[in-house]
Jmol script that loads the backbone (N, CA, C; Angstrom):
load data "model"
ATOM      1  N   UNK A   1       0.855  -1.163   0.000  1.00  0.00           N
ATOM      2  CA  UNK A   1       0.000   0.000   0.000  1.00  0.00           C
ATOM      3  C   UNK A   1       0.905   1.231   0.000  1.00  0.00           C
ATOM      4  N   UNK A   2       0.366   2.203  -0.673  1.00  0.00           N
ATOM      5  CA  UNK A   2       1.285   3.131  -0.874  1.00  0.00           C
ATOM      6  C   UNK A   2       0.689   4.613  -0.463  1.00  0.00           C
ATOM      7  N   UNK A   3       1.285   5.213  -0.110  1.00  0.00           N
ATOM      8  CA  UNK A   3       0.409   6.936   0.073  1.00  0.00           C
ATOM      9  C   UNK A   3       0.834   7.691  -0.795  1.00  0.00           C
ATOM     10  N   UNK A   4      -0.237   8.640  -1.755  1.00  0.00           N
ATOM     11  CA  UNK A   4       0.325   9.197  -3.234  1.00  0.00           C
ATOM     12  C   UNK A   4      -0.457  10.487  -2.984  1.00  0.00           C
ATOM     13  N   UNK A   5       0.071  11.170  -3.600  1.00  0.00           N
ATOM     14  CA  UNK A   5      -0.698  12.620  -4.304  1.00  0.00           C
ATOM     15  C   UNK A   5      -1.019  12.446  -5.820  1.00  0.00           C
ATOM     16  N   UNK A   6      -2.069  13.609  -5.717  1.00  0.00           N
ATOM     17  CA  UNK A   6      -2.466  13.438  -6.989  1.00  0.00           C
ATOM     18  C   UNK A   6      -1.715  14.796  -7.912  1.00  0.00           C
ATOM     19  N   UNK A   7      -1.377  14.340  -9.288  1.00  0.00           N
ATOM     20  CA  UNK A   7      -0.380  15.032  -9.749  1.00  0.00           C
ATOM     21  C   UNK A   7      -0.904  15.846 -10.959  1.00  0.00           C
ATOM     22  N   UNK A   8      -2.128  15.309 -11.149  1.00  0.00           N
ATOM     23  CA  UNK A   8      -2.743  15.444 -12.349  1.00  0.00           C
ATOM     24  C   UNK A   8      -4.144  15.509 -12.352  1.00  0.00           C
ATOM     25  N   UNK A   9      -4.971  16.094 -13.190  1.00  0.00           N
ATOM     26  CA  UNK A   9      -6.680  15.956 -12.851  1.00  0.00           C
ATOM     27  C   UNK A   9      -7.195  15.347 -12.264  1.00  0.00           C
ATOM     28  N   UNK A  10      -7.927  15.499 -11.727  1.00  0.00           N
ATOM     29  CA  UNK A  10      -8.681  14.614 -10.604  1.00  0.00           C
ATOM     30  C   UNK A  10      -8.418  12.960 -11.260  1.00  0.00           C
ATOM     31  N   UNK A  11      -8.012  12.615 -10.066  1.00  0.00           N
ATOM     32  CA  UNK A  11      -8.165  11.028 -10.513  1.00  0.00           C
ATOM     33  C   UNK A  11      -9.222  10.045  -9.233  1.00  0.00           C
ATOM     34  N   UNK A  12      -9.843   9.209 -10.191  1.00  0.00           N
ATOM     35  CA  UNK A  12     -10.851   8.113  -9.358  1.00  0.00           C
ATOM     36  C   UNK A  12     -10.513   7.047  -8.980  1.00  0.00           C
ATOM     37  N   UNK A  13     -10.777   6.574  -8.077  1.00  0.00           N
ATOM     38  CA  UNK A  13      -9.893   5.407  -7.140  1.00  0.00           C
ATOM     39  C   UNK A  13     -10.356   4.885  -6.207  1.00  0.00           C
ATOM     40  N   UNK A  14     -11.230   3.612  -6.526  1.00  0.00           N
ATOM     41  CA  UNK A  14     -12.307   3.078  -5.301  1.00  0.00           C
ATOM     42  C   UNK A  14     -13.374   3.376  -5.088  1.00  0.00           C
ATOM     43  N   UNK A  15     -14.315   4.597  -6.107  1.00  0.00           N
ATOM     44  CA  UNK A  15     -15.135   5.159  -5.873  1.00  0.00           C
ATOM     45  C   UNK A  15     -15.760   6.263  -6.064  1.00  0.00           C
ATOM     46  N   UNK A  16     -14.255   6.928  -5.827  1.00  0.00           N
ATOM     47  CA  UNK A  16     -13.813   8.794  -5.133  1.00  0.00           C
ATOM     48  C   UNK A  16     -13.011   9.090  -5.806  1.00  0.00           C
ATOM     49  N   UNK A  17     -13.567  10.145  -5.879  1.00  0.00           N
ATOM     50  CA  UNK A  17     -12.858  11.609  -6.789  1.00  0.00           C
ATOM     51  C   UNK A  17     -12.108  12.081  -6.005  1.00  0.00           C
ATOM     52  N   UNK A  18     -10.376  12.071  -5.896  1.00  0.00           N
ATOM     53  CA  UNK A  18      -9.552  13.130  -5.096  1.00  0.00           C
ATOM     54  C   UNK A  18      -9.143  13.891  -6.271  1.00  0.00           C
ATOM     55  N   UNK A  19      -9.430  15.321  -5.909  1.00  0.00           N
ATOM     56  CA  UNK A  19      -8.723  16.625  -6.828  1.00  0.00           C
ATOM     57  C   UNK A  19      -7.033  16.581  -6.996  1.00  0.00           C
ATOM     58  N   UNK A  20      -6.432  17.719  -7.415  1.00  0.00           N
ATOM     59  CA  UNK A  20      -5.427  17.958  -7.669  1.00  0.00           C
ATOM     60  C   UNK A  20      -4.457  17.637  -6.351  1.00  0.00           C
ATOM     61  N   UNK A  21      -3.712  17.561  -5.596  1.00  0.00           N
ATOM     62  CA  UNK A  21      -2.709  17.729  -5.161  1.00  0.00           C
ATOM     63  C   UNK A  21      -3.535  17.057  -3.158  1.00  0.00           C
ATOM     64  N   UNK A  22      -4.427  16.265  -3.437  1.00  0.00           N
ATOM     65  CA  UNK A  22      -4.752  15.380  -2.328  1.00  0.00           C
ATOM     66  C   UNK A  22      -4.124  14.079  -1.842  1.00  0.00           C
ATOM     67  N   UNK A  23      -3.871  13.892  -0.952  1.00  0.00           N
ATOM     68  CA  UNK A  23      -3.335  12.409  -0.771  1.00  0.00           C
ATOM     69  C   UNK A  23      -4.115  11.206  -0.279  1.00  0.00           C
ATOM     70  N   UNK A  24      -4.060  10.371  -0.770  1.00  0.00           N
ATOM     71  CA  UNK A  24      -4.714   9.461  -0.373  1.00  0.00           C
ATOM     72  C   UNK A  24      -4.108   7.816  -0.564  1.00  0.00           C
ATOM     73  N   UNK A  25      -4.748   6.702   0.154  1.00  0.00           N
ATOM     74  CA  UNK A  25      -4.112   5.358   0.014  1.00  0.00           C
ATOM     75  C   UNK A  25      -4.446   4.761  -1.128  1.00  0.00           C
ATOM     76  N   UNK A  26      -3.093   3.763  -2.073  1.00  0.00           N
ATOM     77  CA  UNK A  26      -3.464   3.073  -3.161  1.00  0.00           C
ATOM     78  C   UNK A  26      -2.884   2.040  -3.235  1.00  0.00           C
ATOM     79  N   UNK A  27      -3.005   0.920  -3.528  1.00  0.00           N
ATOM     80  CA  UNK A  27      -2.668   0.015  -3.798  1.00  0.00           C
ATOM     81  C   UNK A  27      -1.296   0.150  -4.262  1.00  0.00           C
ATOM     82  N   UNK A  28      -0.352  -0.860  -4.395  1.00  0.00           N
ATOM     83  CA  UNK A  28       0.897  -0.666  -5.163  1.00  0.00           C
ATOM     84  C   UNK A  28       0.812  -1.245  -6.693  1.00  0.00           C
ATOM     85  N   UNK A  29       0.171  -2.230  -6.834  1.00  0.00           N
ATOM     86  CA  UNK A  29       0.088  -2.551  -8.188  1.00  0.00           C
ATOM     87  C   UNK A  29      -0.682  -1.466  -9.244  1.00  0.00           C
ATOM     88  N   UNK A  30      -1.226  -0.410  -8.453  1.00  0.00           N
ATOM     89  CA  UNK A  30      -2.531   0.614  -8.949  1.00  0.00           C
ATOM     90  C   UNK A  30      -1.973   1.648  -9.288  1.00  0.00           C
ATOM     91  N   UNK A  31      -0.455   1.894  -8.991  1.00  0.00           N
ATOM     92  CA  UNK A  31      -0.192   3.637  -8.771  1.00  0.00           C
ATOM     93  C   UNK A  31       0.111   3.801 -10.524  1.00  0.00           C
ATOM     94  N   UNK A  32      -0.081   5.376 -11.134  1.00  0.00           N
ATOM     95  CA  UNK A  32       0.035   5.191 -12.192  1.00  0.00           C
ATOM     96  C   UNK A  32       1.061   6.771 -11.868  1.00  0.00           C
ATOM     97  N   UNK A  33       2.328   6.987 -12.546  1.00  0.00           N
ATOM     98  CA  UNK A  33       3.042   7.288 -12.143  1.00  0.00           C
ATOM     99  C   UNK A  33       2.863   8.840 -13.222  1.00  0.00           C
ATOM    100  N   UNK A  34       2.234   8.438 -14.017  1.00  0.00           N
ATOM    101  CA  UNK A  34       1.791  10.435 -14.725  1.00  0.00           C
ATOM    102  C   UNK A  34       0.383  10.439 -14.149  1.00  0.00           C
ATOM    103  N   UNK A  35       0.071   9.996 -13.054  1.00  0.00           N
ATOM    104  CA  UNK A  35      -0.993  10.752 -12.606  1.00  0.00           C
ATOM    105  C   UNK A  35      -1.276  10.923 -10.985  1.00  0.00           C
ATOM    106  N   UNK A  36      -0.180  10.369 -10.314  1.00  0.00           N
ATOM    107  CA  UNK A  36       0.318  10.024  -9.066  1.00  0.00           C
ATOM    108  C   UNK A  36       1.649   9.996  -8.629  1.00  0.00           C
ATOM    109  N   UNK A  37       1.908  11.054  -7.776  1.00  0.00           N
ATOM    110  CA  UNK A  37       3.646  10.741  -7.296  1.00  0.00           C
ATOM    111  C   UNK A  37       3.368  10.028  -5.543  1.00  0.00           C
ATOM    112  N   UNK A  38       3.786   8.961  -5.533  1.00  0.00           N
ATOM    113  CA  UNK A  38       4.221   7.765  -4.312  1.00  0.00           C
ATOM    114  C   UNK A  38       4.879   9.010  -3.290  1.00  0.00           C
ATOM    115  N   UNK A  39       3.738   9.342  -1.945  1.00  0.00           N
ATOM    116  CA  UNK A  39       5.043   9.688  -1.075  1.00  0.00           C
ATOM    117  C   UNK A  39       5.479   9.290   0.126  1.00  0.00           C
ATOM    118  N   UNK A  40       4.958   7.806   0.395  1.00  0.00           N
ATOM    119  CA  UNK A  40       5.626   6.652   0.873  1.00  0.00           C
ATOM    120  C   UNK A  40       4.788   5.210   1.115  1.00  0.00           C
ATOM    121  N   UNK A  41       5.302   4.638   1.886  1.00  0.00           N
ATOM    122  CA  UNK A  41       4.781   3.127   2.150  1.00  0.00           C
ATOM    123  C   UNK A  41       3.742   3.921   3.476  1.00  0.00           C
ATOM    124  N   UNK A  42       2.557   2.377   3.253  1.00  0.00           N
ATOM    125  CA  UNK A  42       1.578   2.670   4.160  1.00  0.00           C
ATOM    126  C   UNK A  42       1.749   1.236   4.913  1.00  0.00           C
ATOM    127  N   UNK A  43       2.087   1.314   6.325  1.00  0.00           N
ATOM    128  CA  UNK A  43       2.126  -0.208   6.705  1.00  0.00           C
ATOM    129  C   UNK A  43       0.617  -0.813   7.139  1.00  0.00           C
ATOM    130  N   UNK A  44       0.773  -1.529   6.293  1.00  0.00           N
ATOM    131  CA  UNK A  44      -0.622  -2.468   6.378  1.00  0.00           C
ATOM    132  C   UNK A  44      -0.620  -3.370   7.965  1.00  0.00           C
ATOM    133  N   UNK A  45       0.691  -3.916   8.681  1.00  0.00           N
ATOM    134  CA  UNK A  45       0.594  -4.873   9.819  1.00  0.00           C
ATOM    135  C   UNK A  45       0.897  -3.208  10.923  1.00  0.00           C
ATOM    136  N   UNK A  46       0.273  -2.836  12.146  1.00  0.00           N
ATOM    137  CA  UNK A  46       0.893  -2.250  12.709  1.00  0.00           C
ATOM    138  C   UNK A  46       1.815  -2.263  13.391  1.00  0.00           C
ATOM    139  N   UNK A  47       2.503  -3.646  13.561  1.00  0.00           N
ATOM    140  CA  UNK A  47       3.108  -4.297  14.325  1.00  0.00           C
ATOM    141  C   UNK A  47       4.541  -4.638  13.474  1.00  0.00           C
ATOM    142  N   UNK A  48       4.668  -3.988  12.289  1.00  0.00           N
ATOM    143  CA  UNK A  48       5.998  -4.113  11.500  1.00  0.00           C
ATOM    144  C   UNK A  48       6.855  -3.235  12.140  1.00  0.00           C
ATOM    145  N   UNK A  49       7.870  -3.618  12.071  1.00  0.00           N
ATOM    146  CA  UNK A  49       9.670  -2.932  12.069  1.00  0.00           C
ATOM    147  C   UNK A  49       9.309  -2.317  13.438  1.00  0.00           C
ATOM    148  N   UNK A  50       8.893  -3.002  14.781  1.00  0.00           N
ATOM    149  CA  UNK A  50       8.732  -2.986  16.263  1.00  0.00           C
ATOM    150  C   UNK A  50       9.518  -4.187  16.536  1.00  0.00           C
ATOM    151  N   UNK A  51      10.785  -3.748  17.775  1.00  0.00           N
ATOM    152  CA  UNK A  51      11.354  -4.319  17.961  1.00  0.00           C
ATOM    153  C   UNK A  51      10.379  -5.430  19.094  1.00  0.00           C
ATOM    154  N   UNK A  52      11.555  -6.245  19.368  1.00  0.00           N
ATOM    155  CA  UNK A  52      10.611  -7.288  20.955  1.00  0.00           C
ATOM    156  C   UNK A  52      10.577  -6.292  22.208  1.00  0.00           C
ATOM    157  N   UNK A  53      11.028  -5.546  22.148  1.00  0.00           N
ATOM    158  CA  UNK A  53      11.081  -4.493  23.227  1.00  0.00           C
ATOM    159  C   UNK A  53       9.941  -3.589  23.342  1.00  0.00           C
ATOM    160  N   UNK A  54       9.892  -3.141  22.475  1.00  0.00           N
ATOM    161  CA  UNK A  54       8.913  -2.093  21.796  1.00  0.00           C
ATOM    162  C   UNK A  54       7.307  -2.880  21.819  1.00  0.00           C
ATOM    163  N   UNK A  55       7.304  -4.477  21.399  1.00  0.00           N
ATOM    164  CA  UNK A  55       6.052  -5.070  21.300  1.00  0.00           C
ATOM    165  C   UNK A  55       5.627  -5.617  23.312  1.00  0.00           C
ATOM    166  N   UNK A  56       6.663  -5.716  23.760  1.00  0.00           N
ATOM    167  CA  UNK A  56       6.548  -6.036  24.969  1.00  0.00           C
ATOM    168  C   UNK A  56       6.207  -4.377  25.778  1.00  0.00           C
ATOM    169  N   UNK A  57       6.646  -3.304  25.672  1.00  0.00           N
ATOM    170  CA  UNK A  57       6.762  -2.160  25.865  1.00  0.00           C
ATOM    171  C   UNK A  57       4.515  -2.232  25.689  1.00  0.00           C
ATOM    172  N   UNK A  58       4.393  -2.291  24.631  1.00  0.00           N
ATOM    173  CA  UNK A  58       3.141  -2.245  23.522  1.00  0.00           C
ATOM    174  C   UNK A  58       2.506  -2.797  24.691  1.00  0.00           C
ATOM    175  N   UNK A  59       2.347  -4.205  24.597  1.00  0.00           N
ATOM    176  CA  UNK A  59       1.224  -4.946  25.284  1.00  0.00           C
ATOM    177  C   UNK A  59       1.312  -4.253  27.245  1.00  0.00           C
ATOM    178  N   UNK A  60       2.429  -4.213  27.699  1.00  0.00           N
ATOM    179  CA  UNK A  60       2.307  -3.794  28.998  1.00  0.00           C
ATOM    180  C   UNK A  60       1.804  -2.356  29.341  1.00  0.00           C
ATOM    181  N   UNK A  61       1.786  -1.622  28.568  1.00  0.00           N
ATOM    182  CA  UNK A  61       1.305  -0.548  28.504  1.00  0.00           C
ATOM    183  C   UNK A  61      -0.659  -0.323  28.516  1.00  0.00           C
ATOM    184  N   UNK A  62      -0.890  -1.709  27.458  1.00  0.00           N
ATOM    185  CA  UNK A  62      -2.180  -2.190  27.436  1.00  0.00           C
ATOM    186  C   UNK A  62      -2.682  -2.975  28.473  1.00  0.00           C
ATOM    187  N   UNK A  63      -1.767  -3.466  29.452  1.00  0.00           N
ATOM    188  CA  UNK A  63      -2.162  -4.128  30.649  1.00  0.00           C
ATOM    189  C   UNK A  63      -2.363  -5.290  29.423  1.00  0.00           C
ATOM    190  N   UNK A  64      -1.811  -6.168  28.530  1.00  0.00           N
ATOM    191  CA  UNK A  64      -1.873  -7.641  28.159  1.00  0.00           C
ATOM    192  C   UNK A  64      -0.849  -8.314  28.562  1.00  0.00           C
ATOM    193  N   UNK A  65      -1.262  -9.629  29.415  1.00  0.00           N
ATOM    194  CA  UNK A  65      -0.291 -10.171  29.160  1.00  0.00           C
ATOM    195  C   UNK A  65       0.013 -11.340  28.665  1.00  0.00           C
ATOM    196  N   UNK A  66       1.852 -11.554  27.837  1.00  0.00           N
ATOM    197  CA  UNK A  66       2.226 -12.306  27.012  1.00  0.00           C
ATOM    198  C   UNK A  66       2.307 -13.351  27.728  1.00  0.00           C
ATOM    199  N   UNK A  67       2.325 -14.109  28.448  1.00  0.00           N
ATOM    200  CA  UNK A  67       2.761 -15.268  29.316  1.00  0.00           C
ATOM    201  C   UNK A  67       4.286 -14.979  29.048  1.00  0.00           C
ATOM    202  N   UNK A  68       4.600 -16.450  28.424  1.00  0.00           N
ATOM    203  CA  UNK A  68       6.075 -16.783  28.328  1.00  0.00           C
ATOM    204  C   UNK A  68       6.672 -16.689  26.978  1.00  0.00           C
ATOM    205  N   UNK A  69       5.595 -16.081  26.074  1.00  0.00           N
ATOM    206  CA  UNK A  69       6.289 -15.760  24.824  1.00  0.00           C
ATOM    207  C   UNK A  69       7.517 -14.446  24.706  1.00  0.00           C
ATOM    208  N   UNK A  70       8.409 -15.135  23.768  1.00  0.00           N
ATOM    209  CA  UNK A  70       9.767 -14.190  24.160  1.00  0.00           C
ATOM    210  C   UNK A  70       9.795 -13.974  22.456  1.00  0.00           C
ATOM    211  N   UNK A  71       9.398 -14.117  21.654  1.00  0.00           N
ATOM    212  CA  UNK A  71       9.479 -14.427  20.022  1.00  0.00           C
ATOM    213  C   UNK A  71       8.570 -12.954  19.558  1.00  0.00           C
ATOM    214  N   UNK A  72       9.332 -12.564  18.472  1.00  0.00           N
ATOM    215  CA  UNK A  72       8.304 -11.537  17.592  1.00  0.00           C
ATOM    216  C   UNK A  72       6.978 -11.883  17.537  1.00  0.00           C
ATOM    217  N   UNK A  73       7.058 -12.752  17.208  1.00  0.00           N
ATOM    218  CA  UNK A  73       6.084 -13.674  16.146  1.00  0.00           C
ATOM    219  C   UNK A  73       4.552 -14.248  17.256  1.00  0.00           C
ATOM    220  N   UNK A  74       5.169 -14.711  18.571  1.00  0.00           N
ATOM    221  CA  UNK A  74       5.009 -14.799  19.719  1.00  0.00           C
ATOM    222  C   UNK A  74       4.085 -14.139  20.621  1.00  0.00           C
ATOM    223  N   UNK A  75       4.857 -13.176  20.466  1.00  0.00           N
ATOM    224  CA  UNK A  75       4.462 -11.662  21.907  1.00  0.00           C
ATOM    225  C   UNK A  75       3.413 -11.022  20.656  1.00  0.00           C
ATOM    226  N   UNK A  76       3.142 -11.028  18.980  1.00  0.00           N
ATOM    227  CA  UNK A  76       1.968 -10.306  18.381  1.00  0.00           C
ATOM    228  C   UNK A  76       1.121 -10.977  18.699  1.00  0.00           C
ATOM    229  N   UNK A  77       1.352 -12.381  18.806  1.00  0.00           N
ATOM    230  CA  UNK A  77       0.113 -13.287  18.746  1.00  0.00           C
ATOM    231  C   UNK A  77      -0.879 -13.423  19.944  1.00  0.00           C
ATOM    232  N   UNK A  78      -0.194 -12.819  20.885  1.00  0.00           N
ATOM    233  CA  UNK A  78      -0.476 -12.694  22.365  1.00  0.00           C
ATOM    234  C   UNK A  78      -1.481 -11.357  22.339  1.00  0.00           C
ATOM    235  N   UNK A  79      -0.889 -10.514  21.576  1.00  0.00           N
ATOM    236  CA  UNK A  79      -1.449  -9.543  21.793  1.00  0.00           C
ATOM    237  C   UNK A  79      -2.950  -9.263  21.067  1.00  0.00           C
ATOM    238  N   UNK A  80      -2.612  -9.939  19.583  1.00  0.00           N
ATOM    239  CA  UNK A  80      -4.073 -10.054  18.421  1.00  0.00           C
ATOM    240  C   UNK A  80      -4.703 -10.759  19.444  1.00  0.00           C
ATOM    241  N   UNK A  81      -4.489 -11.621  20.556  1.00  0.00           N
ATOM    242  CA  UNK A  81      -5.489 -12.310  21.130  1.00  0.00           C
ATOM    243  C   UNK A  81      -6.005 -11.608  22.001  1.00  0.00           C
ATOM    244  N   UNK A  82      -5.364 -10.909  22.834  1.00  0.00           N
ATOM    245  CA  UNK A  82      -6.127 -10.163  23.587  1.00  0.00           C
ATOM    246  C   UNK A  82      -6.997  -8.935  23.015  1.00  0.00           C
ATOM    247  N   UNK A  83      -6.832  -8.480  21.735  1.00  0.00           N
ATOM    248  CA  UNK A  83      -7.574  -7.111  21.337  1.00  0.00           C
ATOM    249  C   UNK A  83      -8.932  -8.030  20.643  1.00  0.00           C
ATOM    250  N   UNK A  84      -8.810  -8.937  20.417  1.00  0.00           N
ATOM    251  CA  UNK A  84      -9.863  -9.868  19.770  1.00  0.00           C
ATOM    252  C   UNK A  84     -10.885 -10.090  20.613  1.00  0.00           C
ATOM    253  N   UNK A  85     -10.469 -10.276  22.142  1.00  0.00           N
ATOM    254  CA  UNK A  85     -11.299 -10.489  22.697  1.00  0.00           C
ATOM    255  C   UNK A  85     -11.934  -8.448  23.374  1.00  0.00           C
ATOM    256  N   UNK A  86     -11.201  -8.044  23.760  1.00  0.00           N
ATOM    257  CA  UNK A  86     -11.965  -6.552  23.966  1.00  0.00           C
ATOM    258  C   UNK A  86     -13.028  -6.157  23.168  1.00  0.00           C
TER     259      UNK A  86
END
end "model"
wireframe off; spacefill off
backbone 0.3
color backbone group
């Protein structure tokens, strides 16, 4: 997913009309590059490029807790479980 401006006449996208020089989210396979300039990545997981510190930091802050998971992969899964249930 990408975040773009629009560079060129209104362009339609999902629906919606964004005017000249609006930004909005697009797909990456979608961007068309004379009618859109890319002005960066949109992270789709919120939980990307967070260290184990930072995800442990995350959940204790939320009052979740991980048990004994010590793993990236681990301590998210702990956490999707607990917001699933809220």
């Amino acid at each position: 997913m990408k975040l773009v401006e629009v560079i060129k006449v209104p362009v339609r996208y999902e629906g919606v009309t964004y005017p000249q020089g609006v930004q909005f989210n697009m797909q990456s396979g979608h961007v068309n590059d004379s009618l859109v300039k890319i002005i960066g990545d949109v992270a789709t997981d919120p939980f990307e490029g967070m260290s184990i510190d930072e995800l442990k930091a995350y959940a204790d802050e939320r009052n979740i807790d991980i048990g004994k998971a010590t793993t990236e992969e681990g301590i998210i899964k702990k956490i999707e479980e607990a917001q699933k249930v809220e």
